[in-house]
C-alpha positions in Angstrom: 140.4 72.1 122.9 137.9 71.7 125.8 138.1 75.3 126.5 137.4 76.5 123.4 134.7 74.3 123.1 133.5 75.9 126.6 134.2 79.2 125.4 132.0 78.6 122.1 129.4 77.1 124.7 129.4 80.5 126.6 129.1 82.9 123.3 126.5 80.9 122.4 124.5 81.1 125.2 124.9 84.9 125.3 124.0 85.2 121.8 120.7 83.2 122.1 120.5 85.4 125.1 121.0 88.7 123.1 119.1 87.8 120.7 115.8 87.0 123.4 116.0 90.4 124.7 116.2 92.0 121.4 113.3 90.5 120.5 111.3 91.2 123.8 113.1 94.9 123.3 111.2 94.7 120.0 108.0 93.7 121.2 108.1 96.8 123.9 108.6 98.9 121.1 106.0 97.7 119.3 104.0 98.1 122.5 105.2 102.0 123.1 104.1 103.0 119.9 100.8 101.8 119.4 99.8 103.3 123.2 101.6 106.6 121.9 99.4 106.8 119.0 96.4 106.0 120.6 97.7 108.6 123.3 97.9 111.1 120.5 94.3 110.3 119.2 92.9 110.5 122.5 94.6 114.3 122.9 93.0 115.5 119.7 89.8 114.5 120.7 90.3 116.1 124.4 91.1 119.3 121.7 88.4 119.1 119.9 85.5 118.4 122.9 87.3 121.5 124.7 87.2 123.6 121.2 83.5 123.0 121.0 82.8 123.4 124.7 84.3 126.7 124.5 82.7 127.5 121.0 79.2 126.8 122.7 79.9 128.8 125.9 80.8 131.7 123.4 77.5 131.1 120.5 75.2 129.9 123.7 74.0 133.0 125.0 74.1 134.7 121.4 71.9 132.2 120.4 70.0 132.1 123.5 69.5 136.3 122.9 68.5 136.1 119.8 66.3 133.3 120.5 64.6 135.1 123.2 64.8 138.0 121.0 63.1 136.4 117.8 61.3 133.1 118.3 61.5 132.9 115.1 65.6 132.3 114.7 64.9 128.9 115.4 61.9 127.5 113.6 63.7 129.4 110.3 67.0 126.8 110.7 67.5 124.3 108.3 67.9 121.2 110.8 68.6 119.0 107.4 71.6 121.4 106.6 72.8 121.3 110.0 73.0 117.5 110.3 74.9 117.4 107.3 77.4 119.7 108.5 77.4 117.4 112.0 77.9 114.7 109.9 80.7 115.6 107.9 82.6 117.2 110.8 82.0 113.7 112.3 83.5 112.1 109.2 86.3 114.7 108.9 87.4 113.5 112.7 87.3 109.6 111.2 89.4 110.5 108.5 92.0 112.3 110.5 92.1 109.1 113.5 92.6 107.2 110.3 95.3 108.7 108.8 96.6 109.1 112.5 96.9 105.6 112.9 98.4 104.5 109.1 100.8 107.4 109.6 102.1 106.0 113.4 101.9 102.6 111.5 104.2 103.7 109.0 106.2 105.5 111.3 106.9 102.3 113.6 107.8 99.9 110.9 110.3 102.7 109.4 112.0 102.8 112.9 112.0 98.9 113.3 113.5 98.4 109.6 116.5 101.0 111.0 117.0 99.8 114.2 117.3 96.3 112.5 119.6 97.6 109.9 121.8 99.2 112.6 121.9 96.4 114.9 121.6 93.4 113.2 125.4 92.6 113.4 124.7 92.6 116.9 122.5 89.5 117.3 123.4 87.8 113.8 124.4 84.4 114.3 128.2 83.5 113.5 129.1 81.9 110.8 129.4 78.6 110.9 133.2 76.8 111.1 134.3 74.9 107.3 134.8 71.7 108.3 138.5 70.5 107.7 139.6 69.3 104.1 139.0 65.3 104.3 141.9 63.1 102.5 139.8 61.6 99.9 140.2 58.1 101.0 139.1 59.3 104.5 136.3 59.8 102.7 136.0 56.9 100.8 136.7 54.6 104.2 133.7 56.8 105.8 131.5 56.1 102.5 132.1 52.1 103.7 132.2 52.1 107.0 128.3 52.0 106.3 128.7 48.4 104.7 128.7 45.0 106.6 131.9 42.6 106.5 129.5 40.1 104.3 129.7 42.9 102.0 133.4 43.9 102.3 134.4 40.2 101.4 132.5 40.7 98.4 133.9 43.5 97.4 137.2 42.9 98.1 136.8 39.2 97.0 138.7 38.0 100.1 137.8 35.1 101.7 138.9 35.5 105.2 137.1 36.5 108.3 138.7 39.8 109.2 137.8 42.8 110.9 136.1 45.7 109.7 138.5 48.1 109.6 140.5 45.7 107.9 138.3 44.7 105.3 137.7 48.9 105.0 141.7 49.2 104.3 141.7 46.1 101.7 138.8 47.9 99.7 140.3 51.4 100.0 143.9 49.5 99.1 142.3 47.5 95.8 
């Protein structure tokens, strides 16, 4: 019986241990995931500064030309029009870092609902052990085992000073 009890002693441990490093295992998941979305957001906008870097080295000297060409190019641009075209690409990158972010969101929480599915068994606890079927008047000694022998007497109507257990077996007996 002591083994077993040693034994249970030792699965138990390792369980609770399991069950720490799954959790830590978890939180470096958690961890990885966010920094590879952010890593992603941070790519796209390396993508788009080096897309408009290279669209200005290309419309730079065009412009430039025809600016030298025509004073006039510039003084005839809409400045209102192109603000608002600034400011909806700028919006259009928001939007996209948003829906960046709820997408890796929704991506993280769909793997950690699998990964729990699929290895839950794993660090479940076991069940617990039924305790052994009681004889009923077991259970009715137990039930006054919580009474004092002043009480027992009474109960039993004996008059006697005996010991508890005794007093336990006359009331079980009666």
């Amino acid at each position: 019986m002591l083994h077993t009890l040693t034994a249970l002693q030792g699965a138990e441990h390792f369980l609770i241990t399991a069950a720490r490093l799954w959790a830590a295992a978890g939180e470096l998941l958690t961890a990885g995931a966010i920094l590879w979305a952010l890593d992603t957001l941070a790519r796209s906008i390396r993508g788009a500064y080096a897309m408009g870097r290279a669209t200005g080295r290309i419309l730079w000297p065009v412009l430039h030309a025809t600016a030298r060409a025509g004073r006039w190019f510039f003084a005839n641009v809409d400045w209102r029009i192109v603000a608002a075209v600034v400011i909806d690409c700028l919006k259009v990158l928001a939007i996209a870092a948003y829906v960046a972010a709820v997408m890796a969101r929704r991506f993280l929480i769909h793997v950690s609902a699998a990964m729990g599915r699929r290895y839950a068994a794993a660090v479940a606890p076991a069940a617990p052990i039924a305790p052994a079927a009681y004889h009923p008047a077991a259970m009715i000694a137990g039930g006054l085992s919580a009474l004092t022998c002043a009480q027992l007497r009474a109960l039993t109507g004996c008059r006697r000073k005996l010991p508890k257990a005794q007093l336990i077996a006359l009331a079980i007996a009666a």
